[in-house]
N, CA, C and O of each residue as an XYZ file, in Angstrom:
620
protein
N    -124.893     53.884     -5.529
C    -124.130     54.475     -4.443
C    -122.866     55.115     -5.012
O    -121.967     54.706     -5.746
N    -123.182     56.484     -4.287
C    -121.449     57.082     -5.259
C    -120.502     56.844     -4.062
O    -120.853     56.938     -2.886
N    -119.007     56.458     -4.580
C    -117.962     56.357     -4.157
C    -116.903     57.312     -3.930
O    -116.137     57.651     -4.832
N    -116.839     57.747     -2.775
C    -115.610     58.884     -2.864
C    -114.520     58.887     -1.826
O    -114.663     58.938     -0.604
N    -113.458     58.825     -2.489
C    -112.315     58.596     -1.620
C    -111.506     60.110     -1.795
O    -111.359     60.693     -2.869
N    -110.961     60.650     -0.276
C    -110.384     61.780     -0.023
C    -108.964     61.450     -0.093
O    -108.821     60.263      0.201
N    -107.873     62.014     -0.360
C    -106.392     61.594     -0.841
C    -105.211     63.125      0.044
O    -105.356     64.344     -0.055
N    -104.543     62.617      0.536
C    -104.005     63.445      1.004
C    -101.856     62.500      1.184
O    -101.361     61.408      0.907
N    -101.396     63.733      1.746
C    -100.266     62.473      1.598
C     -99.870     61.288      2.227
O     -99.520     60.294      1.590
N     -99.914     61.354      3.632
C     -99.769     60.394      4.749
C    -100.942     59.509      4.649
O    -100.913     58.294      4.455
N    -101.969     60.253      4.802
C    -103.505     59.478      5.379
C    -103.892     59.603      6.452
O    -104.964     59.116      6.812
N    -102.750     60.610      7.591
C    -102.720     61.020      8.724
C    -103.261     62.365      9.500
O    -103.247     62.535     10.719
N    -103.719     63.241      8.546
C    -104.153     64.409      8.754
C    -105.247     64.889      8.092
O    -106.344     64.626      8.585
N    -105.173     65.905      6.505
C    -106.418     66.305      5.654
C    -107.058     65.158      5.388
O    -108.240     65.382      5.652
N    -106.927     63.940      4.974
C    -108.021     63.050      4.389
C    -108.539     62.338      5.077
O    -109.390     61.614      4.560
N    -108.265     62.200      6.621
C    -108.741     61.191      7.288
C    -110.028     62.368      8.026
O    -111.139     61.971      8.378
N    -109.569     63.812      8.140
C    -110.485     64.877      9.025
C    -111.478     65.065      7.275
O    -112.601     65.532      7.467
N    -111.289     64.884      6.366
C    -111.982     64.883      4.889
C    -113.318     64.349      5.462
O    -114.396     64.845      5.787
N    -112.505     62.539      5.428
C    -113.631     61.324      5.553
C    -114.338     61.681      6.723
O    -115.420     62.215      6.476
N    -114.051     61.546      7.972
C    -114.381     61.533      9.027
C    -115.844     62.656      9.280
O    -116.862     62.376      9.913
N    -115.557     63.839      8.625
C    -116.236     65.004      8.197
C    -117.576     64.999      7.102
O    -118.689     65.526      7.125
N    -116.858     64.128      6.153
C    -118.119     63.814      5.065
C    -119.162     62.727      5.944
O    -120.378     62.887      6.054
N    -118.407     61.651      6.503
C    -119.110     60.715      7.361
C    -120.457     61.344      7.975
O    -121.626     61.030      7.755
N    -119.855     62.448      8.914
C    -120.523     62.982      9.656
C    -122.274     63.160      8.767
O    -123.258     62.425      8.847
N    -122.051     64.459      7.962
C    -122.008     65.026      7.586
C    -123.555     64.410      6.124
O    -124.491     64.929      5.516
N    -123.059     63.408      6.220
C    -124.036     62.483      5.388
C    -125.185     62.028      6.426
O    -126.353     62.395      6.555
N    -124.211     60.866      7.275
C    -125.446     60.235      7.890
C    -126.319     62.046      9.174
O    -127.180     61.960     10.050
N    -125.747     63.043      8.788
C    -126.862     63.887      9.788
C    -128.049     63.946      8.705
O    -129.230     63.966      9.051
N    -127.550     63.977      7.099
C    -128.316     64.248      6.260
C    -129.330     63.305      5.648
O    -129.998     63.297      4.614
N    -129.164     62.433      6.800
C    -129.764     60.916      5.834
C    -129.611     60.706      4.499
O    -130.453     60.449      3.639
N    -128.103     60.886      4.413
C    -127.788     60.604      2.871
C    -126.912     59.033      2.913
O    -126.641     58.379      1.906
N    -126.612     58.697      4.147
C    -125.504     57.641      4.289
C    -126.082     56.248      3.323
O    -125.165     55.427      3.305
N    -127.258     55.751      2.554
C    -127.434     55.159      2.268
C    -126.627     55.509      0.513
O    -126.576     54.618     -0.335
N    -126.194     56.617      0.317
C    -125.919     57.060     -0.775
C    -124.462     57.074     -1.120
O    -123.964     56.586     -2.134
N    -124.004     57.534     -0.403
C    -122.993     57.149     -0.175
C    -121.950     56.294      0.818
O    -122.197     55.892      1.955
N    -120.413     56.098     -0.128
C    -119.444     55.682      0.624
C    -118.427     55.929      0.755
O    -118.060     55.861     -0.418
N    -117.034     56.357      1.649
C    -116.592     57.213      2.369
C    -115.315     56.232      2.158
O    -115.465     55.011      2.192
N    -113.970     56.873      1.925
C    -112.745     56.132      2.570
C    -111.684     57.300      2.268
O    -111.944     58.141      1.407
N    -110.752     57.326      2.831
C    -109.519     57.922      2.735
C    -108.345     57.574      2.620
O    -108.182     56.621      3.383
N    -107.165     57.879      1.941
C    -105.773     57.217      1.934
C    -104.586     58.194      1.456
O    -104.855     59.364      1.182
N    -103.596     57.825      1.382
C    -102.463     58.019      1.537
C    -101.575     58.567      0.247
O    -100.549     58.707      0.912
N    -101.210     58.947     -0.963
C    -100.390     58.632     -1.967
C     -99.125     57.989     -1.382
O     -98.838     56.934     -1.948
N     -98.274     58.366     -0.366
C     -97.212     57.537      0.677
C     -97.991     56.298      1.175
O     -99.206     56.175      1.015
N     -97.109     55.281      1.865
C     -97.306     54.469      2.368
C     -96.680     54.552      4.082
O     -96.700     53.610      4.875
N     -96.076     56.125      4.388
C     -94.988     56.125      5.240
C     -96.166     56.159      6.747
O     -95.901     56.236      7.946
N     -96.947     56.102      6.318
C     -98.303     56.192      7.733
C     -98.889     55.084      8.008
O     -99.766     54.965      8.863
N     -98.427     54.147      7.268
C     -99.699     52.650      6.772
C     -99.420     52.091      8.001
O     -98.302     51.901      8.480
N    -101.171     51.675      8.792
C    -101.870     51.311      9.296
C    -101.596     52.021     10.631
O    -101.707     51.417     11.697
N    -101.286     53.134     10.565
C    -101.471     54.250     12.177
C    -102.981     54.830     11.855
O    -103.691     54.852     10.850
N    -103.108     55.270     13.163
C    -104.139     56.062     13.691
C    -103.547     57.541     12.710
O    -102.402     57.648     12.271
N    -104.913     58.800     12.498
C    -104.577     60.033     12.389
C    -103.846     61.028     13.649
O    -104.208     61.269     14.801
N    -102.722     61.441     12.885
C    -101.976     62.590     13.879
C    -102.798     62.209     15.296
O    -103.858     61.601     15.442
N    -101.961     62.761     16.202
C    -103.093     63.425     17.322
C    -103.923     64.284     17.383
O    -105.105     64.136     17.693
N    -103.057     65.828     16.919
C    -103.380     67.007     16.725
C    -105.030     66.951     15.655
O    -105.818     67.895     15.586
N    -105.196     65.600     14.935
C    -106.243     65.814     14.178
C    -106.968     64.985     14.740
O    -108.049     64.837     14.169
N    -106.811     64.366     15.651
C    -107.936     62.999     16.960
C    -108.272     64.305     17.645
O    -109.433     64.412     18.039
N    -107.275     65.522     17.894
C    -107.682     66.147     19.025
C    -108.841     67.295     18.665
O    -109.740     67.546     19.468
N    -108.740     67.887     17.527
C    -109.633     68.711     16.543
C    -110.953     67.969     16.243
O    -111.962     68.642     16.457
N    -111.088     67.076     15.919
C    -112.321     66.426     15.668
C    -113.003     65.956     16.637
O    -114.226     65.948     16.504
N    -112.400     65.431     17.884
C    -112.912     65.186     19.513
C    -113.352     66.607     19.653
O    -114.567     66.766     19.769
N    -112.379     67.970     19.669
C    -113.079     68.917     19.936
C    -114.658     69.715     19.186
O    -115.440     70.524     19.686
N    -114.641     69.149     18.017
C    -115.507     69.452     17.530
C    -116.764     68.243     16.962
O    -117.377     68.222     15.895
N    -116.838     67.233     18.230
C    -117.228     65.707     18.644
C    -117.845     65.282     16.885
O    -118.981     65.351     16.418
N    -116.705     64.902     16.342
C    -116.545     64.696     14.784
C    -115.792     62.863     15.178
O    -114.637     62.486     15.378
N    -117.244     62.068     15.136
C    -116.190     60.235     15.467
C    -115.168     59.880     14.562
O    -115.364     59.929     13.348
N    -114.023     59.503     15.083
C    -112.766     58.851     14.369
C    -112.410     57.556     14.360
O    -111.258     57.121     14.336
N    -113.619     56.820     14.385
C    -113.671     55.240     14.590
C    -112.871     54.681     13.930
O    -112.237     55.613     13.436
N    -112.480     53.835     13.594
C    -112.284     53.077     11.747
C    -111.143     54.119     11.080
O    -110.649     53.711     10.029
N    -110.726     55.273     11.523
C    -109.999     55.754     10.506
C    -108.191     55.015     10.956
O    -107.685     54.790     12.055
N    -107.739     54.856      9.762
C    -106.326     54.072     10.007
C    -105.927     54.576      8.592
O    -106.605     55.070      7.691
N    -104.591     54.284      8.694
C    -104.321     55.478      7.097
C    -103.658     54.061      6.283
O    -103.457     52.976      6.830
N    -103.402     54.378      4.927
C    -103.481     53.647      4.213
C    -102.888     53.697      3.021
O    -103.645     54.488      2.458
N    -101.735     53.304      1.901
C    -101.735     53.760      0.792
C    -102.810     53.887     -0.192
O    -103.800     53.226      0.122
N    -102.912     54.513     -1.246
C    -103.716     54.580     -2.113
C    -103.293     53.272     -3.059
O    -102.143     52.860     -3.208
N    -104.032     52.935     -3.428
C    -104.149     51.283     -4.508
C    -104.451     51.480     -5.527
O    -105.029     52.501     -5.899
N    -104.104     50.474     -6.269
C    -104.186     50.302     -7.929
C    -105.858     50.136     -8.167
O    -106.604     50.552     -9.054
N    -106.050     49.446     -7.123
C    -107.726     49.018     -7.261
C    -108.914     50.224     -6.956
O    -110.113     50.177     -7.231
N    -108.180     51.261     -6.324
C    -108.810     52.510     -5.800
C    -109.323     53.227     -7.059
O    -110.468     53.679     -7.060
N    -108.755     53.314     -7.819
C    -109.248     53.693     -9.592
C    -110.484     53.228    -10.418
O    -111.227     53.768    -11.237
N    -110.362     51.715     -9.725
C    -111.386     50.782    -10.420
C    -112.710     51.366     -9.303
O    -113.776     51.881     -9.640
N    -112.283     51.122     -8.112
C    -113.722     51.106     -7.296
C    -114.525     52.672     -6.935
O    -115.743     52.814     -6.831
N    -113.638     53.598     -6.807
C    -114.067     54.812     -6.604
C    -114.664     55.512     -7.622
O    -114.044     55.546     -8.685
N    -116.067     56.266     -7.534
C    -116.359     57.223     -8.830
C    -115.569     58.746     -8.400
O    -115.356     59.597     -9.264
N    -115.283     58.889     -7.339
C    -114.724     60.567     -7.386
C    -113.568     59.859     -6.703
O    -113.867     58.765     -6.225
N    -112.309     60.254     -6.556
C    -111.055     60.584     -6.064
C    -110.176     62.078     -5.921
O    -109.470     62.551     -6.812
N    -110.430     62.719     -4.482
C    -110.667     63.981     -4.040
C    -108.727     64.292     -3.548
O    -108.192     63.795     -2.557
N    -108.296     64.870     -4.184
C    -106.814     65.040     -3.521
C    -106.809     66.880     -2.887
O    -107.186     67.922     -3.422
N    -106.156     66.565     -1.460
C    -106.348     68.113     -0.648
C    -105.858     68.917     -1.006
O    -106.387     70.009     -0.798
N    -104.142     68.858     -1.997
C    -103.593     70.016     -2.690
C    -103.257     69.345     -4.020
O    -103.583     68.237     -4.446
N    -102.479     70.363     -4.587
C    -102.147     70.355     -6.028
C    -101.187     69.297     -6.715
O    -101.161     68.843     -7.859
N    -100.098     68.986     -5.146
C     -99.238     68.096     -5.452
C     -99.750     66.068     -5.057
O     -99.075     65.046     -5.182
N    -101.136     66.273     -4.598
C    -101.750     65.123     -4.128
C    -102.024     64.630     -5.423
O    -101.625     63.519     -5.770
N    -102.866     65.591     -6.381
C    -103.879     65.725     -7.639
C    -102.691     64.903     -8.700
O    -102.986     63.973     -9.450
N    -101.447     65.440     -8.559
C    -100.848     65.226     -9.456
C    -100.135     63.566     -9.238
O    -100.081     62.649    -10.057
N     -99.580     63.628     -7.640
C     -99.245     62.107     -7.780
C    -100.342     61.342     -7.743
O    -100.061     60.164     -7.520
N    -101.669     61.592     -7.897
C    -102.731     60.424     -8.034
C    -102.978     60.411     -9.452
O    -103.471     59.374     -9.895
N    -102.745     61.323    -10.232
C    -102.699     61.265    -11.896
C    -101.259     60.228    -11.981
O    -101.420     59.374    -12.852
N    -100.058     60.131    -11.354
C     -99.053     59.643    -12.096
C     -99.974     57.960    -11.806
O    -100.306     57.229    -12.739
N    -100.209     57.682    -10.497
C    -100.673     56.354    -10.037
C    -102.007     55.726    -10.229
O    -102.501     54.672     -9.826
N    -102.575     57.027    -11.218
C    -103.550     56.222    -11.957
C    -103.373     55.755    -13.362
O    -102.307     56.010    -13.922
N    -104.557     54.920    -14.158
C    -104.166     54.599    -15.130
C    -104.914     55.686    -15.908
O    -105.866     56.253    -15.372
N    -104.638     55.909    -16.789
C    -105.449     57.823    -17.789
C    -106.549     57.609    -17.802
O    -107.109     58.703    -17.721
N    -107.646     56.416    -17.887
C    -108.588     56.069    -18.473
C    -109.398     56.799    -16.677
O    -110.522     57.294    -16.598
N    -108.762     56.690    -15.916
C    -109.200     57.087    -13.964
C    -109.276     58.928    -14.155
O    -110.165     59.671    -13.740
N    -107.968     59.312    -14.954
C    -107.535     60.758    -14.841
C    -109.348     61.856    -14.483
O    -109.599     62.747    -13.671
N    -110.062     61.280    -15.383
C    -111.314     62.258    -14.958
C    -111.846     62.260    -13.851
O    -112.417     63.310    -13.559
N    -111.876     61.127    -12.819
C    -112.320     60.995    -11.708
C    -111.462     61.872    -10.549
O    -112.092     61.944     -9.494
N    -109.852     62.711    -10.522
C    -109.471     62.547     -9.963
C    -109.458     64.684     -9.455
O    -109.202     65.534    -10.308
N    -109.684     64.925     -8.437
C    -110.584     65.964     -8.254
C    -109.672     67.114     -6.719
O    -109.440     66.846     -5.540
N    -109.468     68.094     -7.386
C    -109.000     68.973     -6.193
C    -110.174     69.282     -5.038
O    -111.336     69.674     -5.141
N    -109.302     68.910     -3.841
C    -110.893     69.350     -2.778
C    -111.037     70.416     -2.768
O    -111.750     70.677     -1.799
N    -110.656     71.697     -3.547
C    -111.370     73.174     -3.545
C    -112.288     73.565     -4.915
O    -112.866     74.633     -5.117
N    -112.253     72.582     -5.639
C    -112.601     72.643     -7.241
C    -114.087     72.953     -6.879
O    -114.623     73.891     -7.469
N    -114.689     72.345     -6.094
C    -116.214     72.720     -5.661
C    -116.376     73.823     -4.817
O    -117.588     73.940     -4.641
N    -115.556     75.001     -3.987
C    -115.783     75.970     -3.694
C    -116.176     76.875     -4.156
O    -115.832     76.841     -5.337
N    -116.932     78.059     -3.882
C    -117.091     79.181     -4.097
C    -115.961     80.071     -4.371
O    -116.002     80.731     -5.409
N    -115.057     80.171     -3.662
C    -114.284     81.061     -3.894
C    -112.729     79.932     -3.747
O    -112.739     78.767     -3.351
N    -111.675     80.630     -4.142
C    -110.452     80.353     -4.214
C    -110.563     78.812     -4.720
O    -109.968     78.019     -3.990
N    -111.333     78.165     -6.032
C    -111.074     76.903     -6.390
C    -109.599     76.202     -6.751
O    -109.302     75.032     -6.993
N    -108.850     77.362     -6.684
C    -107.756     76.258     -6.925
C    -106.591     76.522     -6.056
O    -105.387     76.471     -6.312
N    -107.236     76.820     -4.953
C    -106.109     76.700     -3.774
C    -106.162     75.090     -2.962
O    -107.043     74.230     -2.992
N    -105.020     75.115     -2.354
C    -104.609     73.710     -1.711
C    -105.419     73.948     -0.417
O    -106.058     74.996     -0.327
N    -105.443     72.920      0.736
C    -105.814     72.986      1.810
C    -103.766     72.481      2.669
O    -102.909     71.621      2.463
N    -103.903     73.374      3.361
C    -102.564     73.246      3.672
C    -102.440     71.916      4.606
O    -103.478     71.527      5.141
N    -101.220     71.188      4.836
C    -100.773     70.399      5.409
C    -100.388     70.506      6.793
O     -99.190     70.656      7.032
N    -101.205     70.452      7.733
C    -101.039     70.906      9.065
C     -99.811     69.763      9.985
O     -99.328     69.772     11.118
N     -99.701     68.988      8.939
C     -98.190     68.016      9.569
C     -96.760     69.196      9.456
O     -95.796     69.196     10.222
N     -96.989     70.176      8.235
C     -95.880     71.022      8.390
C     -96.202     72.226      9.263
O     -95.502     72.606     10.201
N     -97.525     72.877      8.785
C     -97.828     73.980      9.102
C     -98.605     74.120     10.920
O     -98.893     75.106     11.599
N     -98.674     73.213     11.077
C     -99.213     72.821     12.558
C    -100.067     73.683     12.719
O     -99.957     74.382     13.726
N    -101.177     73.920     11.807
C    -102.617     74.767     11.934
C    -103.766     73.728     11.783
O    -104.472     73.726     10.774
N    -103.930     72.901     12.738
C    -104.647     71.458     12.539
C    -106.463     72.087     12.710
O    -107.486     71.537     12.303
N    -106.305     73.437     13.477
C    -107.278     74.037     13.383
C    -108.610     74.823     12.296
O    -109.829     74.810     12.124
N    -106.626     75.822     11.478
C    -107.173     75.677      9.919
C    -107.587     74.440      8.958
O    -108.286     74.048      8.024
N    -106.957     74.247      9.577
C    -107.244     72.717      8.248
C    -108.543     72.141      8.508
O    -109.103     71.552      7.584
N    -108.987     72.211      9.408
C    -110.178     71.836     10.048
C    -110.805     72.400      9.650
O    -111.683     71.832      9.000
N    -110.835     73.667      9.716
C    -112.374     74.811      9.200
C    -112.249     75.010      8.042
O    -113.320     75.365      7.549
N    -111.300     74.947      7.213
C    -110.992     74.735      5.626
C    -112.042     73.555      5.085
O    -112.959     73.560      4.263
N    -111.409     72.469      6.017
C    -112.175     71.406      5.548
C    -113.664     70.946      5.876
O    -114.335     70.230      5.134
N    -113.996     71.359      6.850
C    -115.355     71.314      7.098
C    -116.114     72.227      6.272
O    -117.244     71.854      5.955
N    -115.606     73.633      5.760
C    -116.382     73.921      4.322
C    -116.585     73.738      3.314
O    -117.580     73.839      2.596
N    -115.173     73.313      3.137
C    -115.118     72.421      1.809
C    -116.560     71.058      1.602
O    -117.527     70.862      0.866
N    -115.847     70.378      2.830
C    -116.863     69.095      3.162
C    -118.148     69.718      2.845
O    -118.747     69.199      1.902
N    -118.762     70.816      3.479
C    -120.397     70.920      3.429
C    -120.397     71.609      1.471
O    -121.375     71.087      0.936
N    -119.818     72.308      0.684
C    -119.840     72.481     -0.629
C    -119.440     70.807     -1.214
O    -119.788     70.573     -2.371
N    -119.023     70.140     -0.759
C    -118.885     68.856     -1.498
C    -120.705     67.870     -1.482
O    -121.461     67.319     -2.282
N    -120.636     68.105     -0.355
C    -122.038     67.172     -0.232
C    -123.276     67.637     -0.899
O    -124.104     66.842     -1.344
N    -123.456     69.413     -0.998
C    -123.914     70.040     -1.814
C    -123.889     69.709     -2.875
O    -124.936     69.286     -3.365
N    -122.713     69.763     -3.650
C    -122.434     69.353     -4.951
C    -123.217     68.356     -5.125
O    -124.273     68.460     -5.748
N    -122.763     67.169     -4.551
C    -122.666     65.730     -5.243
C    -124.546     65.476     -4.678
O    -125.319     64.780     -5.338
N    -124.862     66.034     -3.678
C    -126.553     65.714     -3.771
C    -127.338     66.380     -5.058
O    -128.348     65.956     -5.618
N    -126.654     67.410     -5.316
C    -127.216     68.388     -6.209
C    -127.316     67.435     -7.899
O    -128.145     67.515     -8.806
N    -125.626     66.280     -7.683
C    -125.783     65.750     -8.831
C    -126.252     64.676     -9.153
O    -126.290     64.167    -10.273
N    -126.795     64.121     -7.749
C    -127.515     62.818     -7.654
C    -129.024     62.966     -8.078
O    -129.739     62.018     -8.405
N    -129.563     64.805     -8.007
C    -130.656     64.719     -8.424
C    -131.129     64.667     -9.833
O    -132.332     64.574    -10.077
């Protein structure tokens, strides 16, 4: 079973609509036996809230379940247990390199690195940019090139 955890800063917005999205997104594919799904925080300033509204309200609109999601710091142990660790922009990538240990550094993965086009752009932060919409359709493509990927590498 591969392990993949989505990383964003809070745990309140991109990584929880990440997980929530891959969730989906698997079990339509009958892949859910394959994988496993979590999301978190590099901050701790969100720990143990619900996601934004604005991103309960985007994923209700686009009937995407938000069961179980509660945000979370990222952990020391998150290194050990995860095989991929997915950060939404550039500055996620980098504080999950400072908070890992080097021997983790390969696991630790921009969510556009698997796109087609623009791989090394960020997915913006809709806590500043209040485009909870973009971020949404950003990420739901991203999401469907990720699952691509990683089935592609399971074969």
């Amino acid at each position: 079973m591969k392990k993949i955890l989505f990383v964003c800063l809070g745990n309140i917005c991109r990584s929880p609509m990440a997980e929530a999205l891959f969730r989906q997104r698997i079990i339509q594919a009958n892949l859910n036996e394959q994988f496993l799904v979590d999301s978190a925080g590099t901050s701790d300033w969100e720990e143990g809230n619900r996601p934004h509204p604005q991103t309960l309200a985007v994923l209700k609109k686009h009937h995407i379940p938000t069961e179980n999601l509660v945000s979370r710091p990222v952990s020391a142990s998150d290194f050990q247990k995860f095989d991929l660790i997915i950060g939404m922009d550039h500055q996620n990538v980098s504080d999950l390199k400072t908070l890992a240990p080097a021997a983790s550094h390969a696991k630790i993965n921009l969510f556009m690195s698997v796109a087609s086009q623009n791989k090394d752009s960020d997915v913006p932060d809709p806590w500043y940019t209040h485009k909870f919409e973009a971020a949404y359709q950003q990420i739901s493509a991203g999401i469907d090139q990720w699952v691509t990927f990683l089935t592609n590498q399971n074969k």
